[in-house]
C-alpha positions in Angstrom: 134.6 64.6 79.4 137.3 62.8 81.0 136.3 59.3 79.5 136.7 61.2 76.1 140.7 60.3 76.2 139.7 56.9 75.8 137.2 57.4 72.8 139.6 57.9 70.7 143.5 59.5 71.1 144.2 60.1 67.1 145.8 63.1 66.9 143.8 66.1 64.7 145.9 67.6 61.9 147.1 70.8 62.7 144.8 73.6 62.4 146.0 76.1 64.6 149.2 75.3 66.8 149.2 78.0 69.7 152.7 78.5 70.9 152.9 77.9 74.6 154.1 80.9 77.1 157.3 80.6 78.5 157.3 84.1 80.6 155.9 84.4 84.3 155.6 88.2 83.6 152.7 89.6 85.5 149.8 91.4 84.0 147.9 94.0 84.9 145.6 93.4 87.6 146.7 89.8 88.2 147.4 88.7 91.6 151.1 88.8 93.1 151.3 86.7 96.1 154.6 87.6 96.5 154.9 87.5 100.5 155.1 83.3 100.1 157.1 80.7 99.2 156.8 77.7 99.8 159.8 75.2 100.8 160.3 72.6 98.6 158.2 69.3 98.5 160.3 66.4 100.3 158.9 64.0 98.3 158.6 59.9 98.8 157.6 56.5 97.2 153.9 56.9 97.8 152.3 54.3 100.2 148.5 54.9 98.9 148.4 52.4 95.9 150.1 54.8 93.4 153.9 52.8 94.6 153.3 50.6 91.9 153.3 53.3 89.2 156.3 54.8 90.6 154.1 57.4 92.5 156.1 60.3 94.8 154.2 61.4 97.5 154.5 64.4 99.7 153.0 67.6 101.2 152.7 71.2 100.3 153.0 73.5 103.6 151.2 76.8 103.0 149.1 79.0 105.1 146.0 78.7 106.8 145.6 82.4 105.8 147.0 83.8 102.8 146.6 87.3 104.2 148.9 86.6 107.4 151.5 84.3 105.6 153.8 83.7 108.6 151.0 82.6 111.0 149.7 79.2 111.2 150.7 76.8 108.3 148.9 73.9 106.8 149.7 71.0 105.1 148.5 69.7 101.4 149.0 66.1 100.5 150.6 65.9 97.1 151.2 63.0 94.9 153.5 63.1 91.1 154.2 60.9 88.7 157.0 62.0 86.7 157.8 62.1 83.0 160.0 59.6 81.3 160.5 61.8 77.6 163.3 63.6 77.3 164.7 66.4 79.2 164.0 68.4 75.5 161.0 66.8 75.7 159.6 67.7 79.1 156.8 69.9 78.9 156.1 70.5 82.4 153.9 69.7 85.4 150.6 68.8 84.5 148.1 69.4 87.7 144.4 67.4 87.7 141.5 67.7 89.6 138.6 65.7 88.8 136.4 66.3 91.7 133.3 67.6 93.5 134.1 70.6 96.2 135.6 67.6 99.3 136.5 65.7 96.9 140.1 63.7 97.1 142.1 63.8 94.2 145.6 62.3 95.1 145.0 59.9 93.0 144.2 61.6 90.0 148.2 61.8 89.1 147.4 58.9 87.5 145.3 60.4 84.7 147.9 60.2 82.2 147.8 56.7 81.8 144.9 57.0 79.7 147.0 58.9 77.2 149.5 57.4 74.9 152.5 57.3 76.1 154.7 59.2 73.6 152.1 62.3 75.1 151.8 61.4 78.7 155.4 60.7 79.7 155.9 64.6 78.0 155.0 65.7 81.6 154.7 65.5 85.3 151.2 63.9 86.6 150.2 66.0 89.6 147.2 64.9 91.9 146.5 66.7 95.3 144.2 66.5 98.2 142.8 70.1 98.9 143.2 71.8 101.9 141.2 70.2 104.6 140.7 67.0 102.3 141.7 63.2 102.7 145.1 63.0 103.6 145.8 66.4 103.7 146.6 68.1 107.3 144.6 68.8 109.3 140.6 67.2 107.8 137.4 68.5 109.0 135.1 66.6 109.9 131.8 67.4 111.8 129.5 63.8 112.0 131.1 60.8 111.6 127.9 59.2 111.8 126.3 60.9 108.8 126.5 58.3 106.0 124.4 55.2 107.5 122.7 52.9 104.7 119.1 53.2 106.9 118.8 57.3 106.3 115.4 58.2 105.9 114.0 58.7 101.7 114.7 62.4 100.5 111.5 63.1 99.3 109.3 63.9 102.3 105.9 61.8 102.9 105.0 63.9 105.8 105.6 67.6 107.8 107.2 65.6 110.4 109.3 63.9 107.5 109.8 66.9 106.5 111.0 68.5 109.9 113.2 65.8 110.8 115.3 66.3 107.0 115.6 70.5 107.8 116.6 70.0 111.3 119.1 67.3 110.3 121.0 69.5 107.9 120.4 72.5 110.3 122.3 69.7 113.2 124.9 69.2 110.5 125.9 73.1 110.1 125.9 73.3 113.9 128.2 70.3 114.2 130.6 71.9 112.1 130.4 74.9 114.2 131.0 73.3 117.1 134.5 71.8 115.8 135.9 75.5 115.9 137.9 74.6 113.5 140.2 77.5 111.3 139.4 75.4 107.5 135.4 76.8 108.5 136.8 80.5 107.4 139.6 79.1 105.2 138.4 76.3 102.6 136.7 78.6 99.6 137.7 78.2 96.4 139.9 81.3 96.5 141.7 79.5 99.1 142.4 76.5 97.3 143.3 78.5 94.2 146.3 79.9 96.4 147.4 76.7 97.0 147.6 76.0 93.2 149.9 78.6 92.6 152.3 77.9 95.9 152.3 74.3 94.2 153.6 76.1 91.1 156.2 77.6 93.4 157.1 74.7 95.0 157.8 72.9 92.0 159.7 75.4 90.5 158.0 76.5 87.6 156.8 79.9 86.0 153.8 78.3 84.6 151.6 75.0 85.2 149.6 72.9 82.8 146.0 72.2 84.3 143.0 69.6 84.0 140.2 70.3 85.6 137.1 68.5 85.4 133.6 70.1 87.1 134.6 71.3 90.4 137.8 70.8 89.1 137.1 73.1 86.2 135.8 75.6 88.1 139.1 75.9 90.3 141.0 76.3 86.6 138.3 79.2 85.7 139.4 80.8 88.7 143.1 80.3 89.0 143.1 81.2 84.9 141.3 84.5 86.0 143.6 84.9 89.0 147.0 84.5 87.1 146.7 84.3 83.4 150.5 84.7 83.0 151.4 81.2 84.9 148.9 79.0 82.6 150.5 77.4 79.8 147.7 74.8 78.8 144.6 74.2 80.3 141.8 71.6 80.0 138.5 72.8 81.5 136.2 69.4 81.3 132.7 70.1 82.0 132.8 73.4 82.9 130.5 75.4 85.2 128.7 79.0 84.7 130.3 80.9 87.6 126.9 82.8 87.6 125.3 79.9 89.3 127.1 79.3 92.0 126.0 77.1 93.9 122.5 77.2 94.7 121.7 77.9 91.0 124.2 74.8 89.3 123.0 72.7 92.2 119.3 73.0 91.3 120.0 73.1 87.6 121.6 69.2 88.1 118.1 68.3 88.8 116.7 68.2 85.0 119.6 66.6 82.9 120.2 63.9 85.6 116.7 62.8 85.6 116.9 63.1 81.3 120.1 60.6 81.7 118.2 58.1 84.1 115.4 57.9 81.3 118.3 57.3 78.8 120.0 54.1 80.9 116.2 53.3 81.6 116.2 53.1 78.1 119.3 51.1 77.6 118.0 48.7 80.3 114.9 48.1 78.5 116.9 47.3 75.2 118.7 44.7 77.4 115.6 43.0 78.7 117.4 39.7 78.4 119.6 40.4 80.4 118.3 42.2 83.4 114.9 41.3 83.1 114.0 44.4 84.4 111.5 46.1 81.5 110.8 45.8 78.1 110.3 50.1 77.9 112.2 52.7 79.5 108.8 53.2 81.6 108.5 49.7 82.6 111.9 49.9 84.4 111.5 53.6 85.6 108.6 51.7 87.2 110.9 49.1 88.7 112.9 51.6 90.3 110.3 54.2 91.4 108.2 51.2 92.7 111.3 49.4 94.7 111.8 53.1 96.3 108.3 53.3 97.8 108.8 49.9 99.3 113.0 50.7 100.8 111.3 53.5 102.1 109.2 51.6 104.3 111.7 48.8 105.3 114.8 48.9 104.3 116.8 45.9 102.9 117.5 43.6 105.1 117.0 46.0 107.7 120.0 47.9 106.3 119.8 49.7 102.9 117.1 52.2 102.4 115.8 54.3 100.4 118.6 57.1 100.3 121.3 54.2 99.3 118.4 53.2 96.7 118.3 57.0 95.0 122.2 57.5 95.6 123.4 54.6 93.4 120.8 55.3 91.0 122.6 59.2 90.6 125.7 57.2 88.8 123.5 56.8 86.0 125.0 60.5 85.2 127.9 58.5 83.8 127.4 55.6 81.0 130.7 53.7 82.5 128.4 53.1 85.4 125.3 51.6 83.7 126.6 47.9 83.4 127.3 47.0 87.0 124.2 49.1 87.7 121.9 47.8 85.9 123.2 44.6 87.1 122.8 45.6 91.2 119.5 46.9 90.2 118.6 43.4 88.4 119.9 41.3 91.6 118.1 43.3 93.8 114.6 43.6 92.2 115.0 39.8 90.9 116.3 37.9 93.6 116.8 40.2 96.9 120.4 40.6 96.8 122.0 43.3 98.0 125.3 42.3 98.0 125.9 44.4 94.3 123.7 47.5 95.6 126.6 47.6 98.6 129.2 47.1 96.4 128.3 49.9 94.1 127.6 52.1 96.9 130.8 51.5 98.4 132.6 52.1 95.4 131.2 55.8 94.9 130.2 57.4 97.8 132.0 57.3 101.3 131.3 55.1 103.9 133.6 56.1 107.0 133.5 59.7 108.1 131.9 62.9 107.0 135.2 64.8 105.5 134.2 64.3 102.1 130.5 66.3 102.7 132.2 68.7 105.6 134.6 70.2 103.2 132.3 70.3 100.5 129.9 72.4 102.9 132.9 74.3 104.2 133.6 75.1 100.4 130.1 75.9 99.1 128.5 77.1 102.1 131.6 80.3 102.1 132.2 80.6 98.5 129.1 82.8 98.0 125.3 83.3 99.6 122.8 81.1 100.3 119.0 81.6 100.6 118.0 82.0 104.4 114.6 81.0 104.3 113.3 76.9 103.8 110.5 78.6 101.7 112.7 79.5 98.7 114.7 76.1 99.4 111.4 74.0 99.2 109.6 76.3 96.3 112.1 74.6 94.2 112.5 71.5 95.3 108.8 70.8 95.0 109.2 72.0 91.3 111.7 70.4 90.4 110.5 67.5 92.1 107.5 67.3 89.7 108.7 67.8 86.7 112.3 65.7 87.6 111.9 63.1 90.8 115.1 61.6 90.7 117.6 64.3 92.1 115.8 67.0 93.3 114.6 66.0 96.6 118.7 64.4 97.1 120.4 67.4 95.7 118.4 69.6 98.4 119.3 67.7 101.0 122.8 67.6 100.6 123.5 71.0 100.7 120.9 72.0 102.6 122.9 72.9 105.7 124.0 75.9 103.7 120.8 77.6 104.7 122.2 78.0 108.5 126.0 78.1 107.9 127.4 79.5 110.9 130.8 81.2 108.5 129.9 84.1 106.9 129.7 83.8 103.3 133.0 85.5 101.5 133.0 87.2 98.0 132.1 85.0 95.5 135.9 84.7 93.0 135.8 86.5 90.1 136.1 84.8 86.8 137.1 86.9 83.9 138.9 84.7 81.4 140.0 87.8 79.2 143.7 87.9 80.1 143.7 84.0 80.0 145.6 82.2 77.2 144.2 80.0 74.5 142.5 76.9 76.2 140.6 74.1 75.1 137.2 73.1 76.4 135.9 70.1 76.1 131.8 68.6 76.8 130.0 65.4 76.7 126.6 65.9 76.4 126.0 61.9 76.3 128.2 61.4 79.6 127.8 63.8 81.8 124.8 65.4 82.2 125.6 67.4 84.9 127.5 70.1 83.6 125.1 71.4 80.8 126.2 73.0 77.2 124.8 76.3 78.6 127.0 76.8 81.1 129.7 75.2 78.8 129.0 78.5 76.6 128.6 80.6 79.1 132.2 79.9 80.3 133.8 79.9 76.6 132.4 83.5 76.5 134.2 84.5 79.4 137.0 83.4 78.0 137.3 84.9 74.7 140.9 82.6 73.1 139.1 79.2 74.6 137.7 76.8 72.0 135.2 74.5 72.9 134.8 70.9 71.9 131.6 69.2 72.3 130.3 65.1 71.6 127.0 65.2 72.1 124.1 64.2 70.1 124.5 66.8 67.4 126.6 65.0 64.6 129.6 67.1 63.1 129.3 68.2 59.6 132.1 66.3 58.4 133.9 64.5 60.9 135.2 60.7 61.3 135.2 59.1 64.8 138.9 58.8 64.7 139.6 62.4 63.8 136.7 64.3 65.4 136.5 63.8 69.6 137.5 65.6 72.6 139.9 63.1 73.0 141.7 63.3 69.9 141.6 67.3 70.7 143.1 66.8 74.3 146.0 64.6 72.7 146.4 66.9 69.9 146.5 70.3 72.9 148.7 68.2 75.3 150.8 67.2 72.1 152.2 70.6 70.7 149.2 73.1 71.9 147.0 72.5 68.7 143.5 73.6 68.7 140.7 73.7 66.3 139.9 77.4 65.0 137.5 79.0 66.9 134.4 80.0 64.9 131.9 83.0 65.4 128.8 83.0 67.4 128.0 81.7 70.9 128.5 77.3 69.7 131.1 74.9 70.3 134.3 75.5 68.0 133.5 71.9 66.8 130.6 69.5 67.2 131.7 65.5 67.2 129.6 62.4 66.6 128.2 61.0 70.4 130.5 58.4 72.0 128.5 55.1 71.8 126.8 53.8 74.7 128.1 50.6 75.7 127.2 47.2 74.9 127.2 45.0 77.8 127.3 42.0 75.9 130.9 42.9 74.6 134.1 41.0 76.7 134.9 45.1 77.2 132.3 46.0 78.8 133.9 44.1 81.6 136.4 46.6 82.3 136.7 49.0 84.9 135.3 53.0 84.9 136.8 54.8 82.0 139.3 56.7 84.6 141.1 53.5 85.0 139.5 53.2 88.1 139.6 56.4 89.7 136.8 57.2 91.9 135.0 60.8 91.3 132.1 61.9 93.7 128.9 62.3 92.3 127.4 65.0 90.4 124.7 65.2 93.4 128.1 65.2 95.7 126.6 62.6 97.7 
């Protein structure tokens, strides 16, 4: 998890130092490319808030389509923070994405603050905006009037409910017909993959370092199978089965992100005099069940309803979240404020514009198929609804205009991690429920030299908290390419203590999200 290079950044002892490639030899069966290259990035003093970091900021010009690479060319926004170690020191360019498919990640260059110095200035901090994406050129967007505060609850309380959500999303996938625009047949994440490796070229390097976390991870699984030869580390944070996607993963969100809203329920309840909200996890799972029914009805203040009420209660997939919202939850249900339920809102999801859920639909709907028929949608829904109401109804929803995407779907990418080099893997099961330790294994078997590291609530055998988390394994990889051995059988390589859950009446629980306050989209994508 990403929040692990805060838990703790002491480095583990050596066990097994893998030396980093320096060829950019191809292997068999990897993919050439050869037919572009991409000029080099003019880059700038960034204008987006990273300035004050010393932030560059530029584009990447590559094509629309890969397979006619003198036709019509895009443009990728790019952002770097550079290293300040040595020239011997240097270590390369370090590329992150830490998003959900639509997601911006320009910002994420800044990542490497949360390393210690004498690691992160060993290398370039790379953030981009994917093709189609923020400030990238040109955006897609197909309803600028799709994220109102008054939208109607998820769950459906009637057929004509019910109607109004499928022909919504079916509105949305026509919208985005409509637009005609080229990123509809060009956004998958083979696409964006390209664009990876022209970034390589552009910057001038055989290889690239990579961090990827969810989506994020999945674009490394892909690039890693795509060109094994130019990857010389890789982080792949809360990884996802490339079986499942995405109608699979998306459904499978349902289950651990209603077990992580019983755990901050939980939490709440411990803090009772605090938020006044519940002396038991039930008694607040009440609270917010029971303040749902009644958004549903009439909306707050005429203005946040019940959707706004179910999507800020989704960031209780990530413990740096559950202070301020237990607190929005606490002013709301206590004293009819919504002043901190906005603010929380604001903060996570976006407010102006649809490019963030258009891309994301342009991405999913084309990276592979999609049931047809609303029977198989709503089978599981209803399931899932019943045996975990929190997500499933709002994870349907928002990638429900899938079911009449006007783009053909293309092959789904092919991830076979067998040519990849030595990689580390990291999980927390405590923070981030949405990627699940399955599909964590399912990925490290794919990838036969990548060792997994999980903190969950399995204790290591014999570990300390200083010497055993996947942050002190992503300092120790970034470092000098140590990893822990990997072991036999289908488990993590190495099992560390859970991260503690934070204790709001500490002076630190005052600060920001553990990304330094770096925004990442939902698990639900909303």
């Amino acid at each position: 998890m990403i929040s692990s290079l805060v838990a703790g950044c002491a480095l583990l002892s050596p066990v097994s130092a893998q030396a980093a490639p320096t060829s950019g030899a191809t292997t068999a069966g990897e993919v050439t490319d050869k037919s572009y290259t991409p000029p080099p990035i003019e880059w700038a003093a960034c204008t987006n808030g990273l300035q004050h970091l010393g932030g560059e900021c530029g584009f990447l010009v590559v094509p629309l389509d890969y397979s006619r690479p003198h036709g019509t060319k895009i443009k990728i926004a790019v952002s770097r923070i550079k290293h300040t170690s040595s020239e011997a020191d240097y270590q390369g360019a370090m590329v992150v994405n830490l998003t959900w498919p639509g997601g911006s990640a320009l910002s994420q260059s800044t990542v490497g603050k949360l390393l210690p110095e004498a690691i992160s200035g060993d290398y370039d901090w790379i953030g981009f905006d994917p093709r189609g994406v923020g400030a990238s050129e040109p955006t897609l967007s197909c309803d600028s009037g799709l994220d109102y505060y008054s939208r109607p609850s998820y769950e459906p309380t009637s057929r004509q409910h019910l109607s109004t959500l499928m022909e919504y999303a079916q509105f949305y996938s026509k919208a985005c017909a409509k637009t005609n625009s080229p990123l509809l047949r060009h956004a998958t994440t083979t696409h964006t993959v390209k664009d990876l490796d022209s970034l390589r070229k552009a910057l001038g390097l055989s290889q690239i370092n990579y961090y990827g976390y969810l989506y994020g991870a999945y674009l490394g699984e892909v690039y890693s199978s795509m060109y094994p030869t130019r990857v010389r580390r890789m982080i792949l944070d809360s990884s996802i089965d490339p079986r499942k996607v995405w109608f699979s993963f998306n459904n499978g969100q349902d289950a651990p992100l209603d077990q992580n809203f019983s755990a901050f329920s939980a939490w709440v309840a411990k803090y009772d005099n605090l938020y006044h909200l519940g002396t038991t996890e039930n008694a607040v799972k009440k609270q917010y069940y029971s303040t749902l029914a009644k958004l549903a009805k009439k909306p707050a203040e005429g203005v946040y309803g019940a959707a706004v009420w179910t999507d800020v209660a989704l960031l209780a997939y990530n413990t740096s979240h559950w202070k301020t919202l237990a607190e929005a939850f606490s002013a709301y249900i206590n004293k009819g404020e919504t002043a901190p339920l906005k603010a929380l809102y604001d903060a996570n999801y976006p407010t102006s514009g649809d490019n963030n859920q258009a891309m994301s639909m342009a991405t999913m709907c084309t990276d592979t198929r999609w049931p047809r028929d609303w029977r198989t949608w709503l089978r599981v829904a209803e399931d899932h609804h019943r045996k975990w109401p929190l997500a499933a109804w709002a994870n349907t929803w928002y990638v429900a205009s899938c079911q009449s995407w006007k783009v053909p779907p293309q092959k789904p990418a092919v991830v076979d991690g067998s040519k990849a080099p030595a990689i580390l893997m990291v999980l927390d099961t405590t923070i981030d429920p949405a990627s699940t330790y399955e599909g964590s294994l399912a990925v490290r078997k794919l990838f036969p030299k990548a060792v997994l590291v999980q903190s969950g609530a399995t204790p290591a055998d014999s570990a300390t908290p200083t010497s055993c988390s996947p942050g002190a394994a992503i300092a120790a990889y970034l470092n000098d390419g140590t990893l822990p051995p990997r072991v036999a059988g289908n488990t993590a390589d190495l099992k560390c203590p859970a991260n503690p859950l934070p204790d709001p009446t500490s002076a630190a629980s005052a600060q920001n999200s553990p990304l330094g306050g770096l925004t990442v989209t939902s698990p639900a994508g909303q």
